[in-house]
C-alpha positions in Angstrom: 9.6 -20.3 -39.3 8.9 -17.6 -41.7 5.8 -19.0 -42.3 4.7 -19.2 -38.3 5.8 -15.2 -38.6 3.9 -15.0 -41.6 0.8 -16.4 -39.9 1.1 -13.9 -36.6 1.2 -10.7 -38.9 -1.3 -12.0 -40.9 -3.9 -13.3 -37.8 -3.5 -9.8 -36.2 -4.2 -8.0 -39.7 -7.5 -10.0 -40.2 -8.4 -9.4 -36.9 -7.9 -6.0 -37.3 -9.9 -5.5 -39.9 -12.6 -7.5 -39.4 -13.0 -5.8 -36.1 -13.8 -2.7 -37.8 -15.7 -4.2 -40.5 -17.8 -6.5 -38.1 -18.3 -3.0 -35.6 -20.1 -1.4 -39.0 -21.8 -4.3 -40.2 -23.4 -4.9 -37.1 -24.1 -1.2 -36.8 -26.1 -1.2 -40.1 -27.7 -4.2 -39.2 -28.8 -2.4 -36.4 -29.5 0.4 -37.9 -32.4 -1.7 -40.2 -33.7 -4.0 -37.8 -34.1 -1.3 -34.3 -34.3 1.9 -36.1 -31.5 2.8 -34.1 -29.7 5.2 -36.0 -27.3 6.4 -33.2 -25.1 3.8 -33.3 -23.3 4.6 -36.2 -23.1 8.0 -34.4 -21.2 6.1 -31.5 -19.4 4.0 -33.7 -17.6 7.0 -35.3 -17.2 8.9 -31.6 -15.3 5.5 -30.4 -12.8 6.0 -33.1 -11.7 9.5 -31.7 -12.7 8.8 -28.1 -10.4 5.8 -28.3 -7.2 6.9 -30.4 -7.2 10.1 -27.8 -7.2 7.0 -24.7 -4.3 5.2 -26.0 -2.1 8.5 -27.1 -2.9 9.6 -23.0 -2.1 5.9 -21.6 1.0 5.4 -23.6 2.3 8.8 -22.9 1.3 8.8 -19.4 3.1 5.5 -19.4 6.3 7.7 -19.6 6.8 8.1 -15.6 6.7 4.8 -14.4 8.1 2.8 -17.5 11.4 5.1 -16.7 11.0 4.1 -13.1 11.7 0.9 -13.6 13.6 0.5 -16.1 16.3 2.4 -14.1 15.5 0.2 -11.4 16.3 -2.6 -13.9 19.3 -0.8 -15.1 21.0 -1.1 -11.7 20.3 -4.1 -11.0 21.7 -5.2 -14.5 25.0 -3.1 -13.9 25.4 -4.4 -10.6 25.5 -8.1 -11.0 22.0 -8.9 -10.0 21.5 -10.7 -13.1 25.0 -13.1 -13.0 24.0 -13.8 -9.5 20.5 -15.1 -10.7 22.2 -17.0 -13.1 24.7 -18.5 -10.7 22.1 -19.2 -8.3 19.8 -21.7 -10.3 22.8 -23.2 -12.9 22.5 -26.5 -11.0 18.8 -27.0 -11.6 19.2 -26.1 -15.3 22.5 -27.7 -16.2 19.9 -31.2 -15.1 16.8 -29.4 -17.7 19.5 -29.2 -20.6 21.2 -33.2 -20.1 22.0 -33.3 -24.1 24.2 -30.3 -24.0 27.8 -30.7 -22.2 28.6 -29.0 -19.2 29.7 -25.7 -19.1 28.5 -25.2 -22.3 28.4 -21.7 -23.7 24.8 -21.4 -24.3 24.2 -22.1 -20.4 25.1 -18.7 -19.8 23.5 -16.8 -22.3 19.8 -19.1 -21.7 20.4 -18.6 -17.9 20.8 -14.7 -18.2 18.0 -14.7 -20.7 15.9 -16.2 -18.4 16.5 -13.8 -15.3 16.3 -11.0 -17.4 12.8 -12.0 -18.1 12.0 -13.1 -14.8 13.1 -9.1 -13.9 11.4 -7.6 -16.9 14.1 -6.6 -18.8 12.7 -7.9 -22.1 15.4 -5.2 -24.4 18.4 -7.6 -22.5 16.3 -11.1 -22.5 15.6 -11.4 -26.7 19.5 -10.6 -27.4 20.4 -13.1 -24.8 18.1 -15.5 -26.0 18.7 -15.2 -29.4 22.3 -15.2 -28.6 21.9 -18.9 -27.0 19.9 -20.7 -29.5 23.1 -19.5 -32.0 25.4 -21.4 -29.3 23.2 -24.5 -28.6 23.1 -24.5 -32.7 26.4 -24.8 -33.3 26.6 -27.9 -31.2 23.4 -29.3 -33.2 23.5 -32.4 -35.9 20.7 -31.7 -37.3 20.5 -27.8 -38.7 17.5 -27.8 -39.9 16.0 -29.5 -37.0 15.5 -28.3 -33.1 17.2 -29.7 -30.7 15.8 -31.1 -27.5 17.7 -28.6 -25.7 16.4 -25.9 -28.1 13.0 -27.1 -27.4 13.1 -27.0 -23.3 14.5 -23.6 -23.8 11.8 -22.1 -26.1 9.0 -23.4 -23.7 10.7 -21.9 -20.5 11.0 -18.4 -22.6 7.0 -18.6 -23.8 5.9 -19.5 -20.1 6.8 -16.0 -19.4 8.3 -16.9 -16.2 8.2 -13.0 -14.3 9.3 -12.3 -11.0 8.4 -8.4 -11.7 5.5 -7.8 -13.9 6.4 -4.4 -14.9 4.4 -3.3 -17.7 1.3 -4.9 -16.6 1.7 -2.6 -13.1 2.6 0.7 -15.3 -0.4 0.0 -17.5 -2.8 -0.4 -14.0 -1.1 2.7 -12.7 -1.9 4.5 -15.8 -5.5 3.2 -15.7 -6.2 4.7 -12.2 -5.6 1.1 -10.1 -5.8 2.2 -6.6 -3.1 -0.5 -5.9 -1.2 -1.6 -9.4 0.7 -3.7 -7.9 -2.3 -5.9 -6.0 -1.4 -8.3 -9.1 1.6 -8.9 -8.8 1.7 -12.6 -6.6 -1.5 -13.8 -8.8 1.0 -13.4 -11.8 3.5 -14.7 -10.6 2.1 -17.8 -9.8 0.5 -18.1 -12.8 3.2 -18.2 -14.5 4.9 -20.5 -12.0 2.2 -23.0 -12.9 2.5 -22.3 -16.8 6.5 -22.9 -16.6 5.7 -26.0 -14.5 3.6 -27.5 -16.8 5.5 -26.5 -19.9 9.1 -28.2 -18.1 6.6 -31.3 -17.1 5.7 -31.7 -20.9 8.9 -31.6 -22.4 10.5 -33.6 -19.7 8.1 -36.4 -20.8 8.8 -36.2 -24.3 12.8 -36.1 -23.7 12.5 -38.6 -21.3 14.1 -36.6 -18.4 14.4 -37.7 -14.7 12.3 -35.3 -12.9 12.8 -37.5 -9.8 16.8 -36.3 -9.8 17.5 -34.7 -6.3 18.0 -31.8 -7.5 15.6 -31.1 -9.9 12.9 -32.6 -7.6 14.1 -30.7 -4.6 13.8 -27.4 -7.0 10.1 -27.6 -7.8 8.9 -29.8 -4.8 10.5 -26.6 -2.2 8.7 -24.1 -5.1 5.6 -26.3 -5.4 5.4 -26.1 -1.8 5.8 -22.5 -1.3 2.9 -21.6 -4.2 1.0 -24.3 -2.3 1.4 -22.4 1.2 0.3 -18.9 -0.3 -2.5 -20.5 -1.7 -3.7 -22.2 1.5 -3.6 -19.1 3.3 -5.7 -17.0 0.6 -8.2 -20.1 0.6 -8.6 -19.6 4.4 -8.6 -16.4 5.0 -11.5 -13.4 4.2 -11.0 -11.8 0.7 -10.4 -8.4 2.7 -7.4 -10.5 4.1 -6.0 -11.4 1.4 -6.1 -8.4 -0.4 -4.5 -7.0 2.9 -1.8 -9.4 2.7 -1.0 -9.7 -1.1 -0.9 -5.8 -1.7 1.6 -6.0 1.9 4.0 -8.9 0.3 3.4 -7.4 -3.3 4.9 -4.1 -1.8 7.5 -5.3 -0.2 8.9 -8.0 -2.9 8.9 -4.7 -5.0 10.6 -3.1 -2.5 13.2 -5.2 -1.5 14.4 -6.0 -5.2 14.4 -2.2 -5.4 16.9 -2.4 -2.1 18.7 -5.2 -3.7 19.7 -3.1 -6.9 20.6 -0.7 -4.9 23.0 -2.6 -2.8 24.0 -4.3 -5.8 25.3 -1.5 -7.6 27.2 -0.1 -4.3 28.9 -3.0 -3.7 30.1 -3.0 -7.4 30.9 0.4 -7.3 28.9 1.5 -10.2 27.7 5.6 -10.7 23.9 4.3 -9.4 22.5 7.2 -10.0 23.7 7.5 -13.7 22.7 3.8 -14.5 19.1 4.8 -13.5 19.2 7.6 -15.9 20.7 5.1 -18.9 17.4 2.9 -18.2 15.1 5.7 -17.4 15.9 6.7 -21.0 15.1 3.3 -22.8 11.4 3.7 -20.8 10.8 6.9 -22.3 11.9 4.9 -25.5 9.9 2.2 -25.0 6.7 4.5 -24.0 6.6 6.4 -27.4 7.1 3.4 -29.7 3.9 2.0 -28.3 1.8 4.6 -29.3 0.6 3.7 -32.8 0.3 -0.4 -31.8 -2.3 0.7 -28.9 -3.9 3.2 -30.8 -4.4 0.8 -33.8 -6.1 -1.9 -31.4 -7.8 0.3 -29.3 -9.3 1.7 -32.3 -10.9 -2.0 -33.4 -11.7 -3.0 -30.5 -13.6 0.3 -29.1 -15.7 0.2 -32.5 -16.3 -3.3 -32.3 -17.7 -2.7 -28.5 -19.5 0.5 -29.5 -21.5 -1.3 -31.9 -22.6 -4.0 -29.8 -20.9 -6.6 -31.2 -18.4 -7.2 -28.1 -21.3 -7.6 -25.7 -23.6 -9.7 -28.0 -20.4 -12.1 -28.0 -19.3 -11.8 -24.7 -23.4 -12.8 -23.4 -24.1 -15.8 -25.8 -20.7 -17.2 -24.2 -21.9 -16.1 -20.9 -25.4 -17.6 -21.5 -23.8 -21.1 -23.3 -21.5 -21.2 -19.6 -24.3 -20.2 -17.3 -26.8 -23.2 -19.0 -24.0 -25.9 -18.4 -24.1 -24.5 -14.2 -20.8 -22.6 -14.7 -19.8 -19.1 -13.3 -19.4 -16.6 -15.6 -18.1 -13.4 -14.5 -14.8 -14.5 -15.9 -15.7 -14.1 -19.4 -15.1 -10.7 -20.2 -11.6 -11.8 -19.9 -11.5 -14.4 -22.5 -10.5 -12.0 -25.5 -7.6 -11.3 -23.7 -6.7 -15.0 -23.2 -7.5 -16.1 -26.4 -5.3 -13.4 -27.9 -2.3 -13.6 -25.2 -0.3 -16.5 -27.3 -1.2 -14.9 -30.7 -0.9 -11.2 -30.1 1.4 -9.5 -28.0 0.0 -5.7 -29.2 -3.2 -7.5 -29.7 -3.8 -9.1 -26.0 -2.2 -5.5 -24.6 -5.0 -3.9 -26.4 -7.9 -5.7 -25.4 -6.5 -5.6 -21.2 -6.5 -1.8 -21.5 -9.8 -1.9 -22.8 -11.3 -3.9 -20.2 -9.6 -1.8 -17.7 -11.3 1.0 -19.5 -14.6 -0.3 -19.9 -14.9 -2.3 -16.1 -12.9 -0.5 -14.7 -8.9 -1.1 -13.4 -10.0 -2.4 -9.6 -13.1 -4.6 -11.1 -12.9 -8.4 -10.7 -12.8 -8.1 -14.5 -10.0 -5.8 -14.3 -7.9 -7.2 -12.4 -8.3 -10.8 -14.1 -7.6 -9.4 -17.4 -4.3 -7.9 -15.9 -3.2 -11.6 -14.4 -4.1 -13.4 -17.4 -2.0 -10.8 -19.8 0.7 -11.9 -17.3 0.5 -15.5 -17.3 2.2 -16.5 -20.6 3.9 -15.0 -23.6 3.3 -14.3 -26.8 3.9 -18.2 -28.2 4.1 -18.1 -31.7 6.0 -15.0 -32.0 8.8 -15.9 -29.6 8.7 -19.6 -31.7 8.7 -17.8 -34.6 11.7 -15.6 -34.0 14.2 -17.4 -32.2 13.8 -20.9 -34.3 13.9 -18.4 -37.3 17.0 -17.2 -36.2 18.8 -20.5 -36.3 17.0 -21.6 -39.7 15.5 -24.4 -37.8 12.6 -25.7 -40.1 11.6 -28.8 -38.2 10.2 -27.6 -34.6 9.1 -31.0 -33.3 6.6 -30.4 -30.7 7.7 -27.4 -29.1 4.3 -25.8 -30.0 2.6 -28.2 -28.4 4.7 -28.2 -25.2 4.6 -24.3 -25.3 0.0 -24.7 -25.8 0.0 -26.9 -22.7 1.8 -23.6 -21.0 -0.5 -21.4 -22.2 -3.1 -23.6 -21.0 -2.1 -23.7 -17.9 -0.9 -20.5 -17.1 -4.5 -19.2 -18.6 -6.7 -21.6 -16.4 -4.3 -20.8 -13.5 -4.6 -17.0 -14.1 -8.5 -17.3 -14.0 -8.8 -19.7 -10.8 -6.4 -17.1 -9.2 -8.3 -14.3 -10.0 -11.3 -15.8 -8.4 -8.7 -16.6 -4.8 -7.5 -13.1 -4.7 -10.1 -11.2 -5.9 -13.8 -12.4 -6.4 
C-alpha cells in the first residue's frame, strides 16, 4: 500500500513537471520552426494569468463551500445521517454475507457511505477508515483483504453522491448560469459506476444478486434511472434542461428542508450548527489554494504553448477518421486523470471551464465526469494502508471497471442532457 501511495505522488509529480517542461519545449520548437517568437511571451503570461485564476476561484469558493457545509452540519447533527444508515442496512447487511450480523463495522461503512453520498467527505474518511479497522479485526488473514474489505473499497471509489457539492461551488465560481444543471447527470453516473463496481465484485465473491432484497434494491433504482432517462431521450434538449435544472433545484431544496426539520425535531441550536460547518468551508476553501494554483499553473503553460490543443486534435482527428463524434474530447484529460489525481482531475475541470466556458457542452461534461468516480488509487491506497493489508486481490480491478463505467456513463449523459 505504501507503494500504490508511492506511485500517486509520484504520477502527479511527473505530470507536473513534464507539463511545464513539455509547454517550453514545444514553445522553442516553435519558436525555430514558425518564427513565432511570441509564444514564449504567452507562455510566461499563463503562469501569472493562471496562479491569479486559481487564488480568485479558491477564495471565491469561500461563500458557497460555507453554505453547504453548514447545510451538511445540520443535517449531521440532526440524525440525517443514522437515518440513511438505518434506511438501506438490509440491502448491505446481503453485500457484506462474510461478516456476521450486527457487526460493528456495519455502522461505521454505512455512515461512511451516506456521508459521502451527502458530501461530507471530512466525516466519510474517519468513518471509513474507522470500518476497515473493525472488519480487520475479524480478518484471518492480516496481511490479506477481505472480501468484505474489498466490496467496501469499491462502493467508496464509485463515489456514490447524492449532493455533488464541490463540483456545484466550483460552477458557481466559474460563472455557471445554473451550477447545479449537473447535478442528476452526476448522480447517475455514479449510480451506474456503483452498479457496475457491486456487479464485479459480486461475481468474484460469488454473491446472489437474485436475493429479494438485493434484486428488489437495484431493479426499483435501475428502474427509476431508466425512467429519467427515457424522458430526457424523448423530450427537446430545451425540455430537459427545463426539467433537470427544476428537479436539480428542488432535490437541493428539499434535502436543505430536510436538515432543517431534522435538526428541529432533535432539538439542536440549528443555527449554531451551520456556523460550526460554515467554518470547516472556509477551512476547506483556503487549503486548496496552493494544489489549484500548482495545476493550473502546468496546465495553462502546457495549453498556452499549443501543446494541449495539438493533443486534444490528433485524438480528435484519430476519433473523427474511425466515424466517431468528437466534441467529447476536450474532456478526456479530466477522465484520464479522475482515478489518479484528485488535485490533478480538479485542475484540469476548472480549466476547461476556463478555457470553454462553464455552460459549454464541454463544460458541463467535464463537470459530470469529475463527478462520476473517485480518486481510485488514492482511496485504495489509504484505507488498505491503514490496516497493513499487503495483498489487495482484485479490488483494483473491480474499482477500474467503476471507473469505466462511471466515465463512459458521464460522457453518454453529457451528450442526453446537454448536446
Amino acid at each position: 500500500m505504501i507503494i500504490l501511495l508511492y506511485l500517486c505522488t509520484v504520477i502527479l509529480n511527473y505530470l507536473w513537471i513534464g507539463l511545464i517542461l513539455l509547454a517550453v519545449v514545444f514553445g522553442i520548437v516553435q519558436c525555430i520552426a514558425t518564427g513565432n517568437t511570441d509564444v514564449m511571451t504567452e507562455i510566461l503570461n499563463s503562469t501569472f494569468t493562471s496562479a491569479k485564476t486559481g487564488f480568485e476561484i479558491s477564495i471565491g469558493l469561500t461563500g458557497v463551500l460555507a453554505l453547504w457545509m453548514g447545510i451538511m452540519k445540520i443535517g449531521e447533527q440532526g440524525g440525517v445521517i443514522g437515518q440513511l444508515s438505518r434506511g438501506v442496512s438490509p440491502f448491505f447487511t446481503r453485500l457484506f454475507p462474510t461478516l456476521p450480523k450486527g457487526h460493528p463495522a456495519f455502522g461505521s461503512m454505512l455512515m461512511n457511505l451516506s456521508a459521502t453520498m451527502l458530501g461530507i467527505d471530512n466525516a466519510a474518511t474517519p468513518l471509513g477508515l474507522q470500518a476497515m479497522r473493525e472488519m480487520q479485526e475479524s480478518n484471518e488473514k492480516k496481511d490479506t483483504a477481505s472480501n468484505a474489505m474489498i466490496m467496501f473499497m469499491v462502493l467508496v471509489t464509485s463515489g456514490l453522491t447524492l449532493v455533488p457539492v464541490t463540483i456545484m461551488t466550483y460552477r458557481a465560481e466559474m460563472g455557471a448560469a445554473n451550477p447545479a444543471d449537473v447535478f442528476l447527470p452526476i448522480l447517475l453516473a455514479t449510480y451506474f459506476a456503483a452498479i457496475a463496481g457491486v456487479v464485479s465484485v459480486a461475481i468474484a465473491q460469488k454473491i446472489k444478486l437474485w436475493d429479494k432484497v438485493i434484486l428488489g434494491t437495484l431493479g426499483g433504482i435501475t428502474a427509476f434511472v431508466g425512467l429519467i432517462l427515457w424522458g430526457a431521450l424523448s423530450m427537446p434538449q430545451a425540455t430537459v434542461n427545463k426539467w433537470s435544472a427544476f428537479g436539480a433545484a428542488t432535490l437541493l431544496l428539499g434535502v436543505i428542508v430536510w436538515f432543517i426539520i431534522a435538526g428541529l425535531v432533535r432539538k439542536i441550536n440549528v443555527y449554531e450548527a451551520f456556523i460550526d460547518g460554515a467554518k470547516g468551508g472556509f477551512q476547506t476553501a483556503i487549503g486548496i489554494v496552493p494544489y489549484l494554483v500548482a495545476m493550473l499553473i502546468a496546465i495553462g503553460m502546457f495549453r498556452a504553448s499549443g501543446a494541449m490543443d495539438m493533443l486534444v486534435n490528433g485524438i480528435a482527428r484519430g476519433l473523427a477518421w474511425c466515424g466517431m463524434n468528437t466534441d467529447w474530447v476536450p474532456a478526456l484529460p479530466t477522465a484520464l486523470m479522475r482515478p489518479l489525481s484528485g488535485s490533478g482531475a480538479r485542475g484540469l475541470m476548472v480549466e476547461a471551464m476556463q478555457h470553454y466556458g462553464p455552460d459549454s457542452f464541454v463544460g458541463r461534461l467535464v463537470s459530470i465526469v469529475q463527478g462520476s468516480t473517485d480518486t481510485t488509487f488514492y482511496i485504495l491506497a489509504v484505507y488498505f494502508g491503514s490496516v497493513n493489508i499487503k495483498n489487495i486481490r482484485y479490488a483494483v480491478v473491480c474499482s477500474l471497471i467503476a471507473d469505466f463505467a462511471g466515465i463512459a456513463a458521464a460522457i453518454v449523459l453529457g451528450y442526453v442532457f446537454f448536446y
